[in-house]
Backbone of each chain as nested JSON, in Angstrom:
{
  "chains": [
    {"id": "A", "residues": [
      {"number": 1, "name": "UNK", "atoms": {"N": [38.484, 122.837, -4.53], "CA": [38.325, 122.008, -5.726], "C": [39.28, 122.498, -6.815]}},
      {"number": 2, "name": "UNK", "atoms": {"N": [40.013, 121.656, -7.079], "CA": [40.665, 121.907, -8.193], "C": [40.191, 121.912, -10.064]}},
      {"number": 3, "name": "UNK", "atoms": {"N": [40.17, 122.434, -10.629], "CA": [39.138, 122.934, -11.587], "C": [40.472, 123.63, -13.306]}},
      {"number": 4, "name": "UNK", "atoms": {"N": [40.373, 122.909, -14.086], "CA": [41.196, 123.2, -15.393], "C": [40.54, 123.595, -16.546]}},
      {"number": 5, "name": "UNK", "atoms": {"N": [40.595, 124.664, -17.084], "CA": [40.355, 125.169, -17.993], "C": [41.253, 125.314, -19.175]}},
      {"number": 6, "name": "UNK", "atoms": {"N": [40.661, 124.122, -20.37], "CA": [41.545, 124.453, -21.212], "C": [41.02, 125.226, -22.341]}},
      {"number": 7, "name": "UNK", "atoms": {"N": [42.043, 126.181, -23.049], "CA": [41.001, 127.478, -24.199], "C": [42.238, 126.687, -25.201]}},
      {"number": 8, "name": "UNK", "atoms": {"N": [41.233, 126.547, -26.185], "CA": [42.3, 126.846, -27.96], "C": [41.706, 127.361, -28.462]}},
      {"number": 9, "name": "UNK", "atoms": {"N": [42.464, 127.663, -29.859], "CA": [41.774, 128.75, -30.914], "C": [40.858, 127.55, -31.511]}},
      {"number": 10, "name": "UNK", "atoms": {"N": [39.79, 128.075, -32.338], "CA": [39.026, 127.78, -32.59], "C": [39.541, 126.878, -34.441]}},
      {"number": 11, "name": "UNK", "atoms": {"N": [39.028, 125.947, -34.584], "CA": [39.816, 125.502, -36.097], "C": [39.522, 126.642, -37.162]}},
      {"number": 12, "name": "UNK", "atoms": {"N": [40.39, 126.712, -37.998], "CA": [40.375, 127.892, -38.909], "C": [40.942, 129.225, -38.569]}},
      {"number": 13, "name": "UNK", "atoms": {"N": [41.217, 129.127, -37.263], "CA": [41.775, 130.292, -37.078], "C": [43.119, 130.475, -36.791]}},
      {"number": 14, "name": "UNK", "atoms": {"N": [43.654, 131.407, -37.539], "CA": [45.341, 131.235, -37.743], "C": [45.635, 131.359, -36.546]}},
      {"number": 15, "name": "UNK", "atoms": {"N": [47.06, 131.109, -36.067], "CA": [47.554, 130.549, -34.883], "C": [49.342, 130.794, -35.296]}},
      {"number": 16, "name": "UNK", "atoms": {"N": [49.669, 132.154, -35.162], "CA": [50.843, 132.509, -35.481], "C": [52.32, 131.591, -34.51]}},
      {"number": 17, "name": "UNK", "atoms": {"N": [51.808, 131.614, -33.097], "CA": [53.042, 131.204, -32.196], "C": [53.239, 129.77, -32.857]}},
      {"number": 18, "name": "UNK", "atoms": {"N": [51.764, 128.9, -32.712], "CA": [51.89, 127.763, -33.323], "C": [52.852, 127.46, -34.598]}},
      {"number": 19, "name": "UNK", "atoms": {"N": [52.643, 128.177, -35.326], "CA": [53.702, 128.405, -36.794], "C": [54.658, 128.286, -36.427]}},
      {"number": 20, "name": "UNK", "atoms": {"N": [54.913, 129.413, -35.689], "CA": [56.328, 129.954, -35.264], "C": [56.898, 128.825, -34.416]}},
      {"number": 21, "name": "UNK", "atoms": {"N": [56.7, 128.178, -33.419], "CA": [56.944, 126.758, -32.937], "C": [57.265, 125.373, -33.906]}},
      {"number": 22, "name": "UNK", "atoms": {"N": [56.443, 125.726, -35.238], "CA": [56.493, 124.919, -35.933], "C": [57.628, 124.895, -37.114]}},
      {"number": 23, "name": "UNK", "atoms": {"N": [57.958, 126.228, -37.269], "CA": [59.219, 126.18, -38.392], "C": [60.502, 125.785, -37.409]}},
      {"number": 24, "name": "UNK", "atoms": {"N": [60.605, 126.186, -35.893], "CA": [61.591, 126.412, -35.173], "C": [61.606, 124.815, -34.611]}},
      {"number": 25, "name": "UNK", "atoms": {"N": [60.938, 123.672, -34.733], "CA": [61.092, 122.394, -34.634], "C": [61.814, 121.861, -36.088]}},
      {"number": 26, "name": "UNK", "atoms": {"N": [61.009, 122.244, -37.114], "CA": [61.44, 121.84, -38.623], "C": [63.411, 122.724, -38.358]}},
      {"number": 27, "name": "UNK", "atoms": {"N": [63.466, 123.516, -37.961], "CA": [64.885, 123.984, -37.985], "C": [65.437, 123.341, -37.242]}},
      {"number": 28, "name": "UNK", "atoms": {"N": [65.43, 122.56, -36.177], "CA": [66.306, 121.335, -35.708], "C": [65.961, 120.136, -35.879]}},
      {"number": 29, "name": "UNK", "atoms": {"N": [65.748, 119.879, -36.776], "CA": [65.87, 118.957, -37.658], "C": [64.791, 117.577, -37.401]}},
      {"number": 30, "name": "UNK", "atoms": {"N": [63.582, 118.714, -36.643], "CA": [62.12, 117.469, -36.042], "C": [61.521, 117.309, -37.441]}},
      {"number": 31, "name": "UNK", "atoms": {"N": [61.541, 116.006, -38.113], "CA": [60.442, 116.375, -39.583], "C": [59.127, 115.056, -38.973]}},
      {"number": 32, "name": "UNK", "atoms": {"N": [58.385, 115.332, -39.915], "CA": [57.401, 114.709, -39.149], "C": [56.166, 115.285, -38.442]}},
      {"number": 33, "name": "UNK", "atoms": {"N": [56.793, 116.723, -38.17], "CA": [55.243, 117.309, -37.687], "C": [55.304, 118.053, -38.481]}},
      {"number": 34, "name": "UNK", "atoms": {"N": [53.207, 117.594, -38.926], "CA": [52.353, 118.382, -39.57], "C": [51.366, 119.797, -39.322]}},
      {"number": 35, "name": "UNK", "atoms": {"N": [51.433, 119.844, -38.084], "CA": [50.648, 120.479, -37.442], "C": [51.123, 121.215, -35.823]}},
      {"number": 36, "name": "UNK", "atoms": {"N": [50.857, 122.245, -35.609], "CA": [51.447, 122.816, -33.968], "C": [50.118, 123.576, -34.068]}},
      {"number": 37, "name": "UNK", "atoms": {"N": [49.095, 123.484, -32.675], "CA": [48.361, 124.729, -32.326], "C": [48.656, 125.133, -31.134]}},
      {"number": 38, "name": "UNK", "atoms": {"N": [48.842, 125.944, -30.31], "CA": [49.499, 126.618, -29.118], "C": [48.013, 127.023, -28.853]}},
      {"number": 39, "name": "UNK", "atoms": {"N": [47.727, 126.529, -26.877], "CA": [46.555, 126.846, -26.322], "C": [46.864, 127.311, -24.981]}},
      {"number": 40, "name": "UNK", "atoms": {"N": [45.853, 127.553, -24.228], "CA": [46.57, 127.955, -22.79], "C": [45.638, 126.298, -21.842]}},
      {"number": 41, "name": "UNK", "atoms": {"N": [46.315, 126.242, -20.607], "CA": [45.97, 125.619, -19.673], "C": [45.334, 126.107, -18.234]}},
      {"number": 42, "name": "UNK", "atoms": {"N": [44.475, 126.538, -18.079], "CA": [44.418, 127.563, -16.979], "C": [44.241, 126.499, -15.402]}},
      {"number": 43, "name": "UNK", "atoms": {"N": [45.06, 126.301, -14.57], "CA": [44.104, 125.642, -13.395], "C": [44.015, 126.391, -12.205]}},
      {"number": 44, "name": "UNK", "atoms": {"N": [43.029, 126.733, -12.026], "CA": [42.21, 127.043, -10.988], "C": [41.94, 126.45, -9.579]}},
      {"number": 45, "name": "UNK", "atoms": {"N": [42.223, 126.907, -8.386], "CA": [41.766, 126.358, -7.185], "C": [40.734, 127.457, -6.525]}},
      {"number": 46, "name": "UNK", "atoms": {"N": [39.276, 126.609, -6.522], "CA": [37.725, 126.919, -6.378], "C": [37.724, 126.949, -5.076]}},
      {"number": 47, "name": "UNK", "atoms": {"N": [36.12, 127.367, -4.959], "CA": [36.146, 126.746, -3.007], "C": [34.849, 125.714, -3.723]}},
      {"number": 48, "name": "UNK", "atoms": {"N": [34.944, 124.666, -3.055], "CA": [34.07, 123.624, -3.454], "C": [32.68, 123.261, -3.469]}},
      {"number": 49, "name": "UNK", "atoms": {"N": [32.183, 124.367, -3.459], "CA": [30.782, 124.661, -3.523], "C": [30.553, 125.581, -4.963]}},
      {"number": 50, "name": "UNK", "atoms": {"N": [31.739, 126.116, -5.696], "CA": [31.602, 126.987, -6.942], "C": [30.725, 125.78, -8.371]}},
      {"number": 51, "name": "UNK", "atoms": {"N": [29.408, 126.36, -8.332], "CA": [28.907, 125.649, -9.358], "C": [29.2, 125.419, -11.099]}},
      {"number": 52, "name": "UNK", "atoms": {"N": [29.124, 124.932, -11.794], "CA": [29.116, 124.623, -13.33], "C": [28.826, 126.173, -13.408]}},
      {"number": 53, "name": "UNK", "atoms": {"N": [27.481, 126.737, -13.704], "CA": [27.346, 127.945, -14.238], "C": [28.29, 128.895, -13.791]}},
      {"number": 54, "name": "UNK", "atoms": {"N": [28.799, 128.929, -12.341], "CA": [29.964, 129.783, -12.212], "C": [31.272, 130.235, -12.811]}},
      {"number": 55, "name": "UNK", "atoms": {"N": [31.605, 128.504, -12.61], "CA": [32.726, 128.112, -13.657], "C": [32.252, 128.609, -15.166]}},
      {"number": 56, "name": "UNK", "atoms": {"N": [31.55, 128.029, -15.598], "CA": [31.318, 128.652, -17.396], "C": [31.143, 130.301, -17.386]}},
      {"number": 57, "name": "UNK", "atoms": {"N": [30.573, 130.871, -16.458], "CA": [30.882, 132.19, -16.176], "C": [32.184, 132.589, -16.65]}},
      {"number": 58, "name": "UNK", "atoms": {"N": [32.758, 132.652, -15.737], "CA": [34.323, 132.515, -15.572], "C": [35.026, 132.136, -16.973]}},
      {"number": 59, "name": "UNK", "atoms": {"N": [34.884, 131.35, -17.555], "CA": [35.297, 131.252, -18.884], "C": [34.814, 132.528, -20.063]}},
      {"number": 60, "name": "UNK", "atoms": {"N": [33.726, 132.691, -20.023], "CA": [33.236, 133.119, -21.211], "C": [33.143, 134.435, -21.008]}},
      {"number": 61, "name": "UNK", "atoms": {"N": [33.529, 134.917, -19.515], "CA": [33.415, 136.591, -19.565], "C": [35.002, 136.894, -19.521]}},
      {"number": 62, "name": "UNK", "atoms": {"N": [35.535, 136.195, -19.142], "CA": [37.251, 136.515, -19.055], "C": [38.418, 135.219, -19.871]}},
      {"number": 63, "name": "UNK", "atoms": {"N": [38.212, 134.017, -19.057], "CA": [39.381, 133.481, -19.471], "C": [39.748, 133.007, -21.027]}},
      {"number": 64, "name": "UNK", "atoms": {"N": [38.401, 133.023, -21.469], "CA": [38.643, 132.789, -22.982], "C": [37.687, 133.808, -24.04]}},
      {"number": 65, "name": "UNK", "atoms": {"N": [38.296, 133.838, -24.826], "CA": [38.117, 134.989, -25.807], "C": [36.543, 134.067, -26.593]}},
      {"number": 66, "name": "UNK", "atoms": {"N": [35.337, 134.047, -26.962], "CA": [34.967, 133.005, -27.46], "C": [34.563, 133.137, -28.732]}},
      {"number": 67, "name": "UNK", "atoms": {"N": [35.114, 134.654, -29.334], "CA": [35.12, 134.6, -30.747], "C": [35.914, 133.756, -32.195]}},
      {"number": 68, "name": "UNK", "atoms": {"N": [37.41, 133.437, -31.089], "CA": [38.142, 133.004, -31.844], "C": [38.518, 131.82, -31.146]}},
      {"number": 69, "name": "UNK", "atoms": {"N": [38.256, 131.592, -29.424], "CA": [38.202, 130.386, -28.921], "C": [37.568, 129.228, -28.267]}},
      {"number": 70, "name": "UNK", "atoms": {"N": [37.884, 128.308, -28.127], "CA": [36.368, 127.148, -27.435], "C": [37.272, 126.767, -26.199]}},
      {"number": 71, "name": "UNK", "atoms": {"N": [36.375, 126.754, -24.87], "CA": [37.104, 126.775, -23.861], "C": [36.577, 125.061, -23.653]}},
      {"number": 72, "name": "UNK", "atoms": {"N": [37.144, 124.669, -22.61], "CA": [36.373, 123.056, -22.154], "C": [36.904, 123.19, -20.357]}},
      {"number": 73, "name": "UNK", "atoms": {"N": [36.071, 122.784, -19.334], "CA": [35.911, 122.683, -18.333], "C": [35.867, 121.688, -17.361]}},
      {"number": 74, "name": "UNK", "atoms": {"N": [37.123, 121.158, -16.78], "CA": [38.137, 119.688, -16.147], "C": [37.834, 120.01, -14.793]}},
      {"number": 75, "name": "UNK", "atoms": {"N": [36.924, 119.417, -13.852], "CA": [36.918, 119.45, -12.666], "C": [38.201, 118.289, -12.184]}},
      {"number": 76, "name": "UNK", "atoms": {"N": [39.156, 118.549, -11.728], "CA": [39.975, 117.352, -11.147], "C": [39.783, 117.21, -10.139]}},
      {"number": 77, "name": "UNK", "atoms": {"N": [39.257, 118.015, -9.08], "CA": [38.93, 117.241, -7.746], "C": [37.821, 118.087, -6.738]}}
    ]},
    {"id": "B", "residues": [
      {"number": 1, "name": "UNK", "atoms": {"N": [49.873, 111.113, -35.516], "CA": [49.824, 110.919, -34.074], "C": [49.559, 112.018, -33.407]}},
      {"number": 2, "name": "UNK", "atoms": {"N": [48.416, 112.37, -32.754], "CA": [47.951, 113.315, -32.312], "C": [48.501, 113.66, -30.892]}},
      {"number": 3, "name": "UNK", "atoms": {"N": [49.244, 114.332, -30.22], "CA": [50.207, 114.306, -28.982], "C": [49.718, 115.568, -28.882]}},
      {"number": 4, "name": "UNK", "atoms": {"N": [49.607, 115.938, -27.267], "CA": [49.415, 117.124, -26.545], "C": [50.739, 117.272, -25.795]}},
      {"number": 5, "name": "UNK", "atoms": {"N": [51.285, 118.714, -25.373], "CA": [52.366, 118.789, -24.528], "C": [51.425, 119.852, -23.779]}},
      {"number": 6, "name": "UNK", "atoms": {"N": [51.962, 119.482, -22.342], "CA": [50.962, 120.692, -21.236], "C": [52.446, 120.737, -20.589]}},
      {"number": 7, "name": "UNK", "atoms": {"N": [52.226, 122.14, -20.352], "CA": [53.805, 122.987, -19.999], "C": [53.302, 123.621, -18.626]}},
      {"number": 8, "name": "UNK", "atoms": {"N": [53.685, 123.852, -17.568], "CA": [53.144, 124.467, -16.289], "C": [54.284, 125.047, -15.956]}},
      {"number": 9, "name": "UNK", "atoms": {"N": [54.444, 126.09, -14.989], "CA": [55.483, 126.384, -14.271], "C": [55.347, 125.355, -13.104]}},
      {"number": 10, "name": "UNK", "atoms": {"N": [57.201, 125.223, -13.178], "CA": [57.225, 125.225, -11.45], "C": [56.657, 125.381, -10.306]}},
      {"number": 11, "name": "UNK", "atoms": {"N": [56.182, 124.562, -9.089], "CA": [55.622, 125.143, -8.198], "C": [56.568, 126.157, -7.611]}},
      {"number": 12, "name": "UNK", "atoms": {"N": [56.495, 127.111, -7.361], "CA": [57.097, 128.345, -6.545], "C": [57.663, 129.277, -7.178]}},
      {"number": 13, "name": "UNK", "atoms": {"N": [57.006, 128.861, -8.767], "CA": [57.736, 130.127, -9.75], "C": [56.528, 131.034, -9.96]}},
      {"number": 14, "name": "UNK", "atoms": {"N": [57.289, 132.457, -9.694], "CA": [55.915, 133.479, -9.972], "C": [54.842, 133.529, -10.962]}},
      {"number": 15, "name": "UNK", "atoms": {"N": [53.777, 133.788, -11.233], "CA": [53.141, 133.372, -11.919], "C": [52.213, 134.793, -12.444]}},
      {"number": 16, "name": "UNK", "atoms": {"N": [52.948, 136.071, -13.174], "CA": [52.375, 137.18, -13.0], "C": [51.009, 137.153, -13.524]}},
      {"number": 17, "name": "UNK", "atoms": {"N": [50.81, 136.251, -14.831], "CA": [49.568, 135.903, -15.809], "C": [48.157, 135.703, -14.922]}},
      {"number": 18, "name": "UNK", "atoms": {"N": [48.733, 134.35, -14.135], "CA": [47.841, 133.991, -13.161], "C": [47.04, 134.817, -12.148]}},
      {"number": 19, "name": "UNK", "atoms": {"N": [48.439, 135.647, -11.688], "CA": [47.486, 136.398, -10.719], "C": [47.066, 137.645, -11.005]}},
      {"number": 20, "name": "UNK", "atoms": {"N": [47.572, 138.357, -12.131], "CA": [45.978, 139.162, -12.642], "C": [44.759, 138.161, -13.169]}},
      {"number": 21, "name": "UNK", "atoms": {"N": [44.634, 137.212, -13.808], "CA": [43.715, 136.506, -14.1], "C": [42.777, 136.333, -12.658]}},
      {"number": 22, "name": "UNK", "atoms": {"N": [44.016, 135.862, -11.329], "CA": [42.772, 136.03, -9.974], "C": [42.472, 137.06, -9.562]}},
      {"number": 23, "name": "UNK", "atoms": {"N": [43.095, 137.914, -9.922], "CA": [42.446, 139.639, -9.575], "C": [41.366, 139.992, -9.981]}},
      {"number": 24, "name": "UNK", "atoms": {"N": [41.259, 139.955, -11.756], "CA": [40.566, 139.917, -12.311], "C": [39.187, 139.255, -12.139]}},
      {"number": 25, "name": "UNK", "atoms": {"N": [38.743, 137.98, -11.666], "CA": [38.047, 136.648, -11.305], "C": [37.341, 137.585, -10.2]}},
      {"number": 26, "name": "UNK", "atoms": {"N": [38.772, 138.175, -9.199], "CA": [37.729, 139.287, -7.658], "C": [36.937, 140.479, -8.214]}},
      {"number": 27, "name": "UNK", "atoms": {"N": [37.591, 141.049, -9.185], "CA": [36.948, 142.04, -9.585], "C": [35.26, 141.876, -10.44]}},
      {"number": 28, "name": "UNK", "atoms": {"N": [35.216, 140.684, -11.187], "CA": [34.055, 140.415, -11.768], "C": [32.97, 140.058, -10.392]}},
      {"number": 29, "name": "UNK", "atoms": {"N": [33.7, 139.839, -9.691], "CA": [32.224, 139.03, -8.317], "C": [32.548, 137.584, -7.687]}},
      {"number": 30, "name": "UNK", "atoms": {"N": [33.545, 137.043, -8.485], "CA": [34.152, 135.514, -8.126], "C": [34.707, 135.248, -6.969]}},
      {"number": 31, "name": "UNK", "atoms": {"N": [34.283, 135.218, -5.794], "CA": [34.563, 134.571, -4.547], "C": [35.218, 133.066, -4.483]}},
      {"number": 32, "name": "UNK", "atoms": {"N": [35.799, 133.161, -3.97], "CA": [36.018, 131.511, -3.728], "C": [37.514, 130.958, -4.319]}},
      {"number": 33, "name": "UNK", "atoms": {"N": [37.883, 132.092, -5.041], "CA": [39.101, 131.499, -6.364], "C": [39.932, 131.796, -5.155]}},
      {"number": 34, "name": "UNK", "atoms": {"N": [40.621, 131.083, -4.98], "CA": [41.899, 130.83, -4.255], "C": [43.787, 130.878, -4.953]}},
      {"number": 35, "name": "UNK", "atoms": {"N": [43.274, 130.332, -5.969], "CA": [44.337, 130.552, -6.9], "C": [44.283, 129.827, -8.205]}},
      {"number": 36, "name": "UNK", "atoms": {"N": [45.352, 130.635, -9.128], "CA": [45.241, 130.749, -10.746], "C": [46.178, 130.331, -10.947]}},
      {"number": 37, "name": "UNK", "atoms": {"N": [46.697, 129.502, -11.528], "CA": [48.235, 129.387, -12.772], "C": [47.706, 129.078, -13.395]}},
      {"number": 38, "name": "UNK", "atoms": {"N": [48.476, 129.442, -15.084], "CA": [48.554, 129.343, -16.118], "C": [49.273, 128.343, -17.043]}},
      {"number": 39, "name": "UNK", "atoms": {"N": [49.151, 128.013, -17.408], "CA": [50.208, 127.422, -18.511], "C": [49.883, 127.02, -19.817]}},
      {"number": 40, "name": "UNK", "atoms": {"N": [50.285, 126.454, -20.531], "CA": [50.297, 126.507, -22.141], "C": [50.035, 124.282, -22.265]}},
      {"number": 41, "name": "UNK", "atoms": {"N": [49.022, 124.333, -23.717], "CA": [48.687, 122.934, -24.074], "C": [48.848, 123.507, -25.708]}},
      {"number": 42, "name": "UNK", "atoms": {"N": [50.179, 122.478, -25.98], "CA": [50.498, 122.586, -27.195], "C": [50.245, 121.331, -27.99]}},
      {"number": 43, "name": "UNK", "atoms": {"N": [49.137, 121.051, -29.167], "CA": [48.961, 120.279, -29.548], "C": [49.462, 120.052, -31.561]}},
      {"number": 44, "name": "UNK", "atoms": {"N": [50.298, 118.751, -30.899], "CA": [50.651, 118.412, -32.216], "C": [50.3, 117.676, -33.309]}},
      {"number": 45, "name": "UNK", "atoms": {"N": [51.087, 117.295, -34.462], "CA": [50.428, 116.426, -34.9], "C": [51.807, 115.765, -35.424]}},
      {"number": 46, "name": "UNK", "atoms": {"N": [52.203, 114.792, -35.207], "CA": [53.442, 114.529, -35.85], "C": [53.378, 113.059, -36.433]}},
      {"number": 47, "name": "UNK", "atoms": {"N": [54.273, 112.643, -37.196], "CA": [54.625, 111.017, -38.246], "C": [53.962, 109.875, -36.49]}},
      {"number": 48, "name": "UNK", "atoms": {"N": [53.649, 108.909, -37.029], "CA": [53.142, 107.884, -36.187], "C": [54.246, 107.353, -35.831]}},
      {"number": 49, "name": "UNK", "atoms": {"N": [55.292, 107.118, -36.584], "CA": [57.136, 106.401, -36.282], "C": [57.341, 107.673, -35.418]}},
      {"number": 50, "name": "UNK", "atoms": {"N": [57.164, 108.458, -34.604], "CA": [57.919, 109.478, -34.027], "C": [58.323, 108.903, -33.035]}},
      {"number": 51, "name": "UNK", "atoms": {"N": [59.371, 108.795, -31.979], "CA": [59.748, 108.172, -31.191], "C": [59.079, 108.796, -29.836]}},
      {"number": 52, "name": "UNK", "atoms": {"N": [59.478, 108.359, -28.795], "CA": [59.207, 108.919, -27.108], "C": [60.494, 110.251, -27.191]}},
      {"number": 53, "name": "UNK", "atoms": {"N": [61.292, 109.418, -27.689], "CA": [62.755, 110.234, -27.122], "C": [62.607, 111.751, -27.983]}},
      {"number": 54, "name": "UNK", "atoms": {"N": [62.416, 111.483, -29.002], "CA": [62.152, 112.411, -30.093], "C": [61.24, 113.541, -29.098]}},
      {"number": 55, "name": "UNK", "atoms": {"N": [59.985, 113.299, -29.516], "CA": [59.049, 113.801, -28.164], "C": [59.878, 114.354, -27.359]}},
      {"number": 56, "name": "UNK", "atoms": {"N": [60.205, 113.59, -26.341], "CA": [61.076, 114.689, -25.176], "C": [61.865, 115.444, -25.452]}},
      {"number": 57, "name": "UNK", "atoms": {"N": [62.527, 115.323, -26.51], "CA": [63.657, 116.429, -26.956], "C": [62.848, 117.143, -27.334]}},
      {"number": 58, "name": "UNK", "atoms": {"N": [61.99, 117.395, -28.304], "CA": [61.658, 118.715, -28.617], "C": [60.668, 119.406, -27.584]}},
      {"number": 59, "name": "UNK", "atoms": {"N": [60.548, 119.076, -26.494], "CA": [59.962, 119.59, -25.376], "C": [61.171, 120.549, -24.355]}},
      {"number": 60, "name": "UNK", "atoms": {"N": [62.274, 119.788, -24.095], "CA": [63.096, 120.209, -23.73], "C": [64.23, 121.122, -24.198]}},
      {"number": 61, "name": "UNK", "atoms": {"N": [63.972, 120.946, -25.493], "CA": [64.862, 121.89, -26.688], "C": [63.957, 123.401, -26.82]}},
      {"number": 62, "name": "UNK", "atoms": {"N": [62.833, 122.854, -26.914], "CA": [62.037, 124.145, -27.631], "C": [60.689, 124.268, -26.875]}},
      {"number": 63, "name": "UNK", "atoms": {"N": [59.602, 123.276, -26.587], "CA": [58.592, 123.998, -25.989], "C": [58.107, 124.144, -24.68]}},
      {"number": 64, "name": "UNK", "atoms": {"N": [59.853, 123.665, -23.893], "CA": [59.461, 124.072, -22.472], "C": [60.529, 124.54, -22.074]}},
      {"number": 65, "name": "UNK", "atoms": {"N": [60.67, 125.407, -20.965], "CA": [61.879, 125.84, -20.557], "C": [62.181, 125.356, -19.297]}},
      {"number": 66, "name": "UNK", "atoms": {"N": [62.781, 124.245, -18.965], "CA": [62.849, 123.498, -18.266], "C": [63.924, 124.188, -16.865]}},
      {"number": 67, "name": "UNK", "atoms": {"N": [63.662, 125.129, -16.948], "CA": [64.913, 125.993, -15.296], "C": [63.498, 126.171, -14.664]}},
      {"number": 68, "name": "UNK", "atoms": {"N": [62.437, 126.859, -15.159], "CA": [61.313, 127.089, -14.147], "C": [59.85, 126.651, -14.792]}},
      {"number": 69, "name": "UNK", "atoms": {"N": [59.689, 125.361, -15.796], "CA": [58.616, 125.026, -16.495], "C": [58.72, 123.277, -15.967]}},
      {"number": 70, "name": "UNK", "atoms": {"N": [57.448, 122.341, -15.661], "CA": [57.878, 121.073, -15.823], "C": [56.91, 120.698, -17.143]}},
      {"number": 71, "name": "UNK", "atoms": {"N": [56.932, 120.021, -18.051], "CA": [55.825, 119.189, -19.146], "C": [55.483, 118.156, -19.148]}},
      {"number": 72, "name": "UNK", "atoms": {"N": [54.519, 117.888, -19.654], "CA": [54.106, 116.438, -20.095], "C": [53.666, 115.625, -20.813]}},
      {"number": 73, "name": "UNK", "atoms": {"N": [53.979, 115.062, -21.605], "CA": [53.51, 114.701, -22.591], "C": [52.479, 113.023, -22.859]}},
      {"number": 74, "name": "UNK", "atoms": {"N": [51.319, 114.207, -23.704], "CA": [50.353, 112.996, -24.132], "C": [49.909, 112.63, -24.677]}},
      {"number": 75, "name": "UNK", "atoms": {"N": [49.943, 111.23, -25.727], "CA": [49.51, 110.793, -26.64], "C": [48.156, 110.514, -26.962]}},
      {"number": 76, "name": "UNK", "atoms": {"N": [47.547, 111.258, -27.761], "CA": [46.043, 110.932, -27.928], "C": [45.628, 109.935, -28.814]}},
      {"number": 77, "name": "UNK", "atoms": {"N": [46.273, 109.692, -29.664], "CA": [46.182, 108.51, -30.871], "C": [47.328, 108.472, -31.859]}}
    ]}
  ]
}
């Protein structure tokens, strides 16, 4: 089973690369964006019997930090 | 205009992130994980007049590295 985990920072919480992505668009000459947050994409291949609680396992003890991030959990197949 | 860019590697490009992340996954008790990649969901926010083309350039200019990354881009509203 194929299985996606996406983590971002949480709103309010500064987000330096994002910045940094964001002046370095404004420097070639992108105007127009207001906003950059930089997240990760994690995808995962399960064996297809790995349940929900497993998976949220899996998030909240390792792949995402959940002080400063909110993870969300994409079964694709 | 709220646009996501999801950046992945290449299939057959090493993926060192990933596979401590599946090491890691064996070491907690996680059976079953077969495999990990990583990649990055960069979410923007840019002018509603922003073009497609626009979009792809700054994907290909700056937030993907297109020798061993493919992206994609998606418009949320």
């Amino acid at each position: 089973m194929k299985v996606q985990v996406h983590v971002s920072l949480k709103p309010g919480v500064l987000d330096p690369q994002g910045r940094a992505i964001h002046h370095a668009l404004e420097g070639l000459g992108f105007d127009g964006v207001t906003d950059v947050r930089v997240g990760r994409e994690i995808a995962l291949e399960v064996a297809d019997d790995t349940s929900d609680e497993a998976l949220d396992e899996m998030c909240y003890k390792l792949l995402a930090n959940t002080v400063i991030e909110n993870y969300r959990v994409e079964k694709l197949s």
